[in-house]
Structures are given as C-alpha cells and as structure tokens.
N, C-alpha and C positions, 0 to 999 in steps of 0.2 A: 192576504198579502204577507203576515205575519210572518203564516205557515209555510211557505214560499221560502221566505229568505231564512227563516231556519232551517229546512229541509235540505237547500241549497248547501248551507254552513256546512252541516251535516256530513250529507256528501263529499265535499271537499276538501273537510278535515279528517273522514274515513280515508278518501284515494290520496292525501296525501301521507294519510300512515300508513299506509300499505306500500307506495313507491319506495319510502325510507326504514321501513321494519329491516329491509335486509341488506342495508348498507353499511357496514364498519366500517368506523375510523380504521385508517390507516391500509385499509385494506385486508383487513386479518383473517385470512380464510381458517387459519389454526385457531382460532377462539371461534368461529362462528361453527365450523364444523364438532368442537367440543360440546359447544352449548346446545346445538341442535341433538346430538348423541345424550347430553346427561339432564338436558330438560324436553323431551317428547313431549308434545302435545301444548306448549308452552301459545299463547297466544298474545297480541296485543303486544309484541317484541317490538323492543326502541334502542338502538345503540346510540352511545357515547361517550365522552372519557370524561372522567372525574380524577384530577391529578394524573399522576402517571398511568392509572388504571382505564379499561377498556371498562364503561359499565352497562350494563343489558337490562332493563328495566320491562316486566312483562306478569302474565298471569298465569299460573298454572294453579289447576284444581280451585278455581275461584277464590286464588289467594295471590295478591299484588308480591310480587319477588323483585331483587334488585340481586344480580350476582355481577358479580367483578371479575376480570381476568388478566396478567400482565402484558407487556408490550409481547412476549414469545407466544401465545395467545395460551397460557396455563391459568387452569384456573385457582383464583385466591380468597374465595369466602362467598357467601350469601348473607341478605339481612333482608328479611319479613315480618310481618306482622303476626301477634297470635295472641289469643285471649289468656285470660287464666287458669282456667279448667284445661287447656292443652299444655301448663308447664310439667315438667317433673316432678314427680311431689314430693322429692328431697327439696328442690327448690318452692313447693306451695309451703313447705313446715318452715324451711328455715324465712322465709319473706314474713310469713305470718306472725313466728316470733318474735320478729324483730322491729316489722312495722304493722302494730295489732289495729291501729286506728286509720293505716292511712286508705287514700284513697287512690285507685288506680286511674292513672290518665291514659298511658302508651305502654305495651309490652314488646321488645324487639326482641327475637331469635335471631342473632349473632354466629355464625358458624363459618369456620373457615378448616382445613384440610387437619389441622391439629388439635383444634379446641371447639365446644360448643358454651356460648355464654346467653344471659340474658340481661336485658337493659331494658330497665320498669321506671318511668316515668311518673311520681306517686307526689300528691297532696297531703301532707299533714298538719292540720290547724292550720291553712292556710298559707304554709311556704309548703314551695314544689322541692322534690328532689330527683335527681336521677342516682338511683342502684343499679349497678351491673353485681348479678351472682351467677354462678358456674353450676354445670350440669349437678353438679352432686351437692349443692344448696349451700357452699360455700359464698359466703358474702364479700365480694370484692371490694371495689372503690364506689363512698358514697358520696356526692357532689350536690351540694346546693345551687339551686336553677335560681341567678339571679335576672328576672325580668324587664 
C-alpha cells in the first residue's frame, strides 16, 4: 500500500513538473527562447521570479543551475554549485593562503555577462564565514555567518 501511494506521489509530482517546466512568468518567450538557445540539453527546467528577475532553476551536465534573466527576457548571470578541485587555481593559492585551516561548507560560481566570482562558504575553529574571490584569486568581501 506503501508503494502505491508513493508511486502515485511520484507520478504526480513528475506530470506536474512537466505541465509547468515550460510556463514563464509573464509570458516571456524572449527569455525562454534565450535560455533554451544558451542552455541545450538543460533538464528538470522550473521557471519563476525572484525580485524583479525571471529565474530558471534546472540541470544541465548533472549539475543543478539557477540562471536569471530580466523583465526584456536578457540574460543577467548564473549561480551553481562546484567543488574545489574545479576552481581556478589562482583562486585554490590565494583561498589557501589565506584560509590554511578552514573548512569548506558551500562553493558558488557566480557569473554574470561581466564578471566571474566565487562565494565559499568556509568553517574556521568553529565560526562560519562567507568569502567571495574573483577569477584571478583576488579576495573580495569577507562576512561573518552569524547563525
């Protein structure tokens, strides 16, 4: 009986992402036409707005994506997840440098039409912080995660 009404779930929570994968707010065939052009093969696509922005939340290459795109449906940045052995290794020496002890929680690639950053969510002795550094291991703004 279990198996039944999970299977059911299932089911129904597949056919309902699939009726609304390809539904944009507002109607924006100019963001969905870009996104389908500059993310091929993109699956498990979910539209909706966050603030002013249109945002597309989906998988490509078996890596969870969230890209944004304005009201004119242009697009304004992506943010994904990525280990550490896929940063930069301007940015592995200067992380390393600077924080020799800590520990890694979350690494975000940050990227929008101008810039590429990264935001490392890191433990040291027990208080969190969040670092954003820049492609070229430039270390930006460091923020203490208060819990």
């Amino acid at each position: 009986m279990k198996r039944t009404i999970v299977s059911l779930a299932v089911t129904f929570i597949l056919g309902i992402s699939a009726v609304f994968a390809d539904n944009v707010p507002d109607g924006n065939d100019k963001a969905r036409e870009k996104f389908t052009r500059d993310f091929p093969g993109a699956s498990l696509v979910q539209w909706g707005q966050q603030d002013e922005y249109l945002k597309v939340s989906f998988v490509l290459n078996n890596v969870r994506v969230m890209a944004f795109f304005d009201r004119d449906g242009e697009f304004q940045g992506s943010v994904n997840t990525i280990f550490f052995d896929q940063l930069p290794i301007a940015v592995r020496t200067s992380f390393d440098k600077r924080f020799k002890d800590a520990v890694i929680l979350e690494i975000f690639e940050i990227t929008n039409p101008e810039i590429t950053r990264y935001k490392i969510v890191l433990d040291t002795k027990g208080t969190k912080y969040t670092a954003f550094l820049y492609y070229d291991g430039t270390i930006g703004q460091i923020q203490k995660t208060i819990n």
